[in-house]
C-alpha positions as CSV (number, residue, x, y, z in Angstrom):
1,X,155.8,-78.4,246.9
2,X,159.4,-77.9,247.6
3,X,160.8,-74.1,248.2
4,X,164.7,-73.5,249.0
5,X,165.7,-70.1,249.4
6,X,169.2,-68.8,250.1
7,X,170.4,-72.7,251.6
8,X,174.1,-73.0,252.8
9,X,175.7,-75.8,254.1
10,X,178.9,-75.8,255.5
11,X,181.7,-78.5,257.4
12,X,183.4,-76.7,259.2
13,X,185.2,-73.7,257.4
14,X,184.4,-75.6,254.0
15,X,181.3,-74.3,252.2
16,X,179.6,-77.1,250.8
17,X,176.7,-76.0,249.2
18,X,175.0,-72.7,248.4
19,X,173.5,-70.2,247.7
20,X,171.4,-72.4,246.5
21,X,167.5,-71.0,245.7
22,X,164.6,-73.6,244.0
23,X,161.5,-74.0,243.3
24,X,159.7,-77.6,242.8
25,X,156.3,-78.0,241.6
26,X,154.0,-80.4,242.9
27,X,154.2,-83.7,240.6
28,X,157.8,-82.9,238.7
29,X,160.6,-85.3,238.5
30,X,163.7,-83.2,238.5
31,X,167.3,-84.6,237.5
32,X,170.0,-83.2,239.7
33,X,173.4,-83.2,237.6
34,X,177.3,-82.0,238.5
35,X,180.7,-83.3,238.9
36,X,181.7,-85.2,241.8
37,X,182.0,-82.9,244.8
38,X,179.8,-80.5,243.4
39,X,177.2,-80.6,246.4
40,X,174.6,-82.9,244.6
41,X,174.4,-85.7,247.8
42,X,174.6,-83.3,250.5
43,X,171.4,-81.2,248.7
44,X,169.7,-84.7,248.6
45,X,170.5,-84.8,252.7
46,X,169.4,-81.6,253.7
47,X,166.2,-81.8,251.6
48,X,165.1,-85.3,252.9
49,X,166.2,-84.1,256.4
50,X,169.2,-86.0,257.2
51,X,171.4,-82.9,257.6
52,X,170.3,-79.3,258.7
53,X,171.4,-76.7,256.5
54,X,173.6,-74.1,258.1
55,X,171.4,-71.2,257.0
56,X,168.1,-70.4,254.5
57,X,165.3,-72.1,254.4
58,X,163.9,-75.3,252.9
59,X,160.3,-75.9,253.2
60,X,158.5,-79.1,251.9
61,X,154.7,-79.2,251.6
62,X,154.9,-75.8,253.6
63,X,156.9,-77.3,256.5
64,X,160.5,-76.3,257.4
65,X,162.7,-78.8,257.8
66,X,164.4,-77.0,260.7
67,X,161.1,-76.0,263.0
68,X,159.1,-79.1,262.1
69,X,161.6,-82.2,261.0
70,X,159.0,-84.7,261.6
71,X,156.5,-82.9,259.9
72,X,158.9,-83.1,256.8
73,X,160.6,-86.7,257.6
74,X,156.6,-88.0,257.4
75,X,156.4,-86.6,253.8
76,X,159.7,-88.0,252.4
77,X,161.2,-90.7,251.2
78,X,164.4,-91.1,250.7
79,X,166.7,-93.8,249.0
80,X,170.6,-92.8,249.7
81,X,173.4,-94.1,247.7
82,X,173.4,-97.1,250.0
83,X,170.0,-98.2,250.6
84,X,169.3,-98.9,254.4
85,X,168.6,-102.4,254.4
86,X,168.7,-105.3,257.5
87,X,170.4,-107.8,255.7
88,X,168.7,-110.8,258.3
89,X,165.0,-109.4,257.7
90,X,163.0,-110.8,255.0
91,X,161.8,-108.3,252.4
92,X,158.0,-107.9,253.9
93,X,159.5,-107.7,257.3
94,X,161.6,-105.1,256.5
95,X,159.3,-103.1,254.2
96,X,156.8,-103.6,257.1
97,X,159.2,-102.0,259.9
98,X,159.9,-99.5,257.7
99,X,155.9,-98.6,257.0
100,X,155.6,-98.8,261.4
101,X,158.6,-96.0,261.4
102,X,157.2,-94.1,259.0
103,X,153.6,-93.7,261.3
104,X,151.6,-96.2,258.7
105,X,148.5,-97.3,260.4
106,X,149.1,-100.6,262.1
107,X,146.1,-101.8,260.1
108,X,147.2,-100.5,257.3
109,X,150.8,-101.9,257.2
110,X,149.9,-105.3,255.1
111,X,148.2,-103.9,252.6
112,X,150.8,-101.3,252.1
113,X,153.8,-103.7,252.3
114,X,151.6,-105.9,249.5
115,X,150.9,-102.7,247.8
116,X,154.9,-101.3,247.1
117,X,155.7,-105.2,246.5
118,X,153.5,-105.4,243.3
119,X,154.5,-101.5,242.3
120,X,158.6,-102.5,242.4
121,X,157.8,-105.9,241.3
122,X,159.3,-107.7,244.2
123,X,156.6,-110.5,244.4
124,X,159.1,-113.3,243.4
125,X,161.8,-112.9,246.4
126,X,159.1,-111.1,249.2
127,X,160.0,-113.7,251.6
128,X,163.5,-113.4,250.9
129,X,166.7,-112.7,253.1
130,X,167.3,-109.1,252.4
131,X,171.0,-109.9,252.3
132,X,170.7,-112.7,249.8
133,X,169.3,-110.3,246.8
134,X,171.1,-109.3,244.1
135,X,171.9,-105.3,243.9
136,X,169.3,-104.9,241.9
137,X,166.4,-106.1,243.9
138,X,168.2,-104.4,246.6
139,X,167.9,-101.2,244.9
140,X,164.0,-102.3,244.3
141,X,163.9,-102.8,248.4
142,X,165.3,-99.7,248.7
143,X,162.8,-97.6,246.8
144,X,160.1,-100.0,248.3
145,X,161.0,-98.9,251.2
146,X,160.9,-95.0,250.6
147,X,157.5,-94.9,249.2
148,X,156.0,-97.3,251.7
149,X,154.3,-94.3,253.9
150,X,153.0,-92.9,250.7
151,X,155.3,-89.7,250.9
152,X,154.6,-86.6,249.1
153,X,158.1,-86.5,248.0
154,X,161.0,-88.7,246.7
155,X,164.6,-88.2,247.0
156,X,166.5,-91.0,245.1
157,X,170.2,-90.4,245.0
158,X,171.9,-92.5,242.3
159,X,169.0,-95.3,242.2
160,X,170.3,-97.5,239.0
161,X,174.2,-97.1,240.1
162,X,175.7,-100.5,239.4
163,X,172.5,-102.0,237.6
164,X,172.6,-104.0,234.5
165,X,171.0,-102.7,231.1
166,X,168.0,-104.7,231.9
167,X,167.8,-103.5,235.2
168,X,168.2,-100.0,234.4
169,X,165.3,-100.1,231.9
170,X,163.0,-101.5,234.5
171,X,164.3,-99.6,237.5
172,X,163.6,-96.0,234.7
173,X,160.0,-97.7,234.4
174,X,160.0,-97.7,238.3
175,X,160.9,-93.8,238.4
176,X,158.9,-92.9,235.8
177,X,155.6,-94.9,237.4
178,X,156.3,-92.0,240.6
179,X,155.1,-89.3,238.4
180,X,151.7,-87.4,239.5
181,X,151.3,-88.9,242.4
182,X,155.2,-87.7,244.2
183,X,157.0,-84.9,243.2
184,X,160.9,-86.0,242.6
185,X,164.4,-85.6,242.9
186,X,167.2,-88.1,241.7
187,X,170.7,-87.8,241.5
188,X,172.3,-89.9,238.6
189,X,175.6,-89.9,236.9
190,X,174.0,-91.9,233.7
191,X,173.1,-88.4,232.0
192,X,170.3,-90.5,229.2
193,X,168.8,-91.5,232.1
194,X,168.0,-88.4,233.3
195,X,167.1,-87.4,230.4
196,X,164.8,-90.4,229.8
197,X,163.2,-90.1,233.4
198,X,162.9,-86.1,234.2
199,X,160.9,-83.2,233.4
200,X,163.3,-80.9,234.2
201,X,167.2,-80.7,234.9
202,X,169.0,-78.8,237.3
203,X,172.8,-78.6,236.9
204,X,174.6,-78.0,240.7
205,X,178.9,-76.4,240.1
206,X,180.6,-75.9,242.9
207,X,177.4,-76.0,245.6
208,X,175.4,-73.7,243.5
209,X,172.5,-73.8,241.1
210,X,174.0,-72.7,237.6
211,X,171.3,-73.8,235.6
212,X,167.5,-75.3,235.6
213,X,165.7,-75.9,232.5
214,X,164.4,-78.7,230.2
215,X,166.4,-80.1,228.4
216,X,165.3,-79.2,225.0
217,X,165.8,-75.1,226.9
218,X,169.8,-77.0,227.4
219,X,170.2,-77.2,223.5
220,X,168.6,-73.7,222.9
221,X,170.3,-72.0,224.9
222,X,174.2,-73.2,224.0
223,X,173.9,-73.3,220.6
224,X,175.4,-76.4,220.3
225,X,172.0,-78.1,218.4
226,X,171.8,-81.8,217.6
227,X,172.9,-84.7,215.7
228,X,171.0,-87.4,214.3
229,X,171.1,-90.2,212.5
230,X,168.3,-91.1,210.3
231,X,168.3,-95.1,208.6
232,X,165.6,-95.2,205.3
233,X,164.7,-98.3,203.1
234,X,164.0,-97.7,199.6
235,X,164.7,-94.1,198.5
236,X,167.7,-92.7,196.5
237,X,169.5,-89.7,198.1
238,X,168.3,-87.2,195.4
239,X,164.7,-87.9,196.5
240,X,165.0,-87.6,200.6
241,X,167.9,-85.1,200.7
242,X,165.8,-82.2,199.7
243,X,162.8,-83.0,201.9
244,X,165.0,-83.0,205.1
245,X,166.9,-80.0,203.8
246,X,163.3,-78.0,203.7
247,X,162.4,-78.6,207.7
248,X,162.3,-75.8,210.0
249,X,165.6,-75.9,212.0
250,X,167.6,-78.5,210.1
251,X,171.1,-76.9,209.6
252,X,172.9,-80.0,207.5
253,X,172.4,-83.2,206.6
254,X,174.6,-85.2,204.4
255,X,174.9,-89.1,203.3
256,X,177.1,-91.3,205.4
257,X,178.2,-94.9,206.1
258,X,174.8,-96.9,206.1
259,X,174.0,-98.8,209.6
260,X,172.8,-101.3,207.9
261,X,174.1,-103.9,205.3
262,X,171.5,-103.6,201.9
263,X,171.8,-101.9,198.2
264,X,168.6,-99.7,198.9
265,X,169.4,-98.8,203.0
266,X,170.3,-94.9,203.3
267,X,172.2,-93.6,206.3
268,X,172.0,-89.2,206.7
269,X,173.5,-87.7,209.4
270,X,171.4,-84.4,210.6
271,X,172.7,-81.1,212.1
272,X,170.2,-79.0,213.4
273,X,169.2,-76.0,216.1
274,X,167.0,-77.8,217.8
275,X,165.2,-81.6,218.4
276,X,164.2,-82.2,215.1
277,X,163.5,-86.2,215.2
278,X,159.8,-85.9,215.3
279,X,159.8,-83.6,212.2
280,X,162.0,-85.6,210.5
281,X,159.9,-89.0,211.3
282,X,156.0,-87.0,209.7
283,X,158.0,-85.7,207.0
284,X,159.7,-89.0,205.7
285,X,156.9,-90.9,206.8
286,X,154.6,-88.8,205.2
287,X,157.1,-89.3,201.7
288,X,156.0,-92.6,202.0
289,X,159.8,-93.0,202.9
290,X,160.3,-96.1,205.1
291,X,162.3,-95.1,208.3
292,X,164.1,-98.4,210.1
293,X,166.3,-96.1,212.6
294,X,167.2,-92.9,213.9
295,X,169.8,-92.1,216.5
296,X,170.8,-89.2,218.6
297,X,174.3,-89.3,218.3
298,X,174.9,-85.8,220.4
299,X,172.8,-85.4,223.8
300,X,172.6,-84.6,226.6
301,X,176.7,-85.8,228.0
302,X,178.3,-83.2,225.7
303,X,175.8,-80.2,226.7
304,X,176.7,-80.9,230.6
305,X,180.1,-80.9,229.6
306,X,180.0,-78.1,227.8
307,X,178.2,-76.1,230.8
308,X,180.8,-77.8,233.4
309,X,183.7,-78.3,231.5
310,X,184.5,-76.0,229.1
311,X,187.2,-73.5,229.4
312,X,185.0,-70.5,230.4
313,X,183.0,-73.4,233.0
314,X,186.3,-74.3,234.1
315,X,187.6,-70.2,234.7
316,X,184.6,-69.8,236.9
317,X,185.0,-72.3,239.0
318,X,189.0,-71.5,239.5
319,X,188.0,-67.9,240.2
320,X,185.3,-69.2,242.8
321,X,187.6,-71.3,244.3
322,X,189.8,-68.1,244.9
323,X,187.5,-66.1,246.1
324,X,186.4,-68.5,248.7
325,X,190.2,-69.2,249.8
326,X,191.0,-65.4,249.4
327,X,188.0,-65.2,252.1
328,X,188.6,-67.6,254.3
329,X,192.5,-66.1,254.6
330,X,191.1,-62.7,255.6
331,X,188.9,-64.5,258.2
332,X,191.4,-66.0,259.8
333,X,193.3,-62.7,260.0
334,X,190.1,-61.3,261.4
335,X,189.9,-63.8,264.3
336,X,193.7,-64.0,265.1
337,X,193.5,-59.8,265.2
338,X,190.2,-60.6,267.9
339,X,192.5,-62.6,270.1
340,X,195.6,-60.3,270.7
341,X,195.1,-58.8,274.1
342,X,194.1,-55.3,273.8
343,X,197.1,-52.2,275.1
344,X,197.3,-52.1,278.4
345,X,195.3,-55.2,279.1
């Protein structure tokens, strides 16, 4: 669906993204992660054809975004960070404008705008001023209106920034519902969501890809395992102990302070290699062993940090830094050296 190979970006001297290389199957949802500044929005542009790379290729459904933009603009939608809403339309009026600029048939327009109304739930304020909706429903408009023309692919960059708990449950529902039938892309600084929403996660440092993978391939690969914490009802330690101690992959597990007030409630806390929690569940479970909790208490934050922030993360993107600098210095030597006037000029 989506093929990137070799993409740079720059403003002016300042490299901005790349190299940057991916491949995205047709159907995924794939999280984009990194610090601020790291390149995330400006891959989001260039992929839903709001900037033109500087070099490489990107190619979406076979088309290049350079030699056939509207090609690609008619198969993406794209929410920004600001949704691009006319605060004095209605919300039909707006999501029907939006389906006419995106080459919906004119036919077709009503039962479209009806269509992404029910499917972002925005049936209670559809005759609404745009600009009196909360940020939420804005945010609901603003997806409403990137899906409208039925686009092969989604680009959502930061879609639940500034929503409420409840909010963000429903707008993850939202995200979620865009599997199969639109292969994704969202940007989010809320690292469980992405981890609630995607299939795969693709961590961007310093304009460049440094890792893709699930993230169950995350934990494997650093080492750094997992933490749980695992409420029962009823057992003494002596009996459930043992029978978490015997699963594949469980490291340590050792009684703490119970989550729950109650002579018979049992609190362990798990470390293991790997994501344990539906082992654990089948084997208590199967004990007979009533389970009233269990909590991931390390995730996905500290492996993220970890890749971007720890001291060898943080060398690598110091020596980068360098490099680049060191470059552009011997660039600027090169083009000062093209302008002195030759001997005997």
């Amino acid at each position: 669906m989506i093929e990137i190979q070799e993409l740079y970006k720059y403003y002016g001297d300042r490299r901005a993204i790349g190299p940057l290389s991916l491949e995205v199957a047709k159907g995924e949802i794939v999280g984009l992660l990194g610090l601020n500044g790291a390149g995330k929005t400006t891959t989001l542009r260039v992929l839903a054809c709001d900037l033109l790379p500087t070099s490489g290729t990107v190619k979406v459904g076979g088309f290049d975004v350079v030699a056939a933009p509207d090609e690609v603009r008619a198969r993406v939608g794209y929410l920004p960070d600001r949704p691009p809403l006319y605060e004095d339309m209605s919300v039909v009026e707006y999501l029907a404008f939006a389906a006419r600029l995106r080459r919906v048939a004119a036919p077709a327009v009503t039962k479209r705008v009806s269509e992404v109304v029910e499917m972002t739930e925005l049936g209670d304020v559809r005759g609404q001023m745009i600009g009196t909706l909360s940020h939420g429903y804005r945010q609901r408009v603003g997806i409403a209106q990137a899906i409208v023309h039925r686009p092969e692919f989604v680009v959502l960059d930061e879609p639940i920034s500034g929503l409420d708990p409840v909010q963000i449950v429903e707008m993850r529902e939202l995200v979620r519902s865009l599997r199969g039938d639109h292969t994704v892309i969202v940007s989010s600084h809320i690292l469980s969501e992405i981890s609630e929403t995607c299939d795969r996660l693709l961590v961007i440092e310093d304009g460049r890809i440094s890792w893709v993978g699930t993230e169950k391939q995350l934990f494997s690969e650093l080492g750094q395992g997992m933490q749980l914490a695992v409420t029962v009802r009823g057992p003494s330690a002596d009996r459930v102990l043992p029978l978490v101690r015997a699963l594949a992959g469980v490291q340590e597990v050792e009684v703490v302070a119970a989550s729950e007030p109650g002579d018979d409630v049992l609190t362990l806390q798990i470390s293991s290699k790997s994501d344990v929690r539906d082992q654990v569940c089948r084997a208590l479970v199967s004990a007979d062993v009533a389970v009233i909790e269990l909590v991931r208490r390390q995730g996905l934050e500290s492996m993220v940090l970890k890749l971007l922030g720890g001291d060898e993360a943080a060398g690598r993107r110091k020596s980068r830094k360098k490099r680049d600098a060191d470059q552009a210095m011997v660039d600027e030597a090169a083009q000062a050296s093209d302008k002195q006037p030759t001997e005997g000029a």
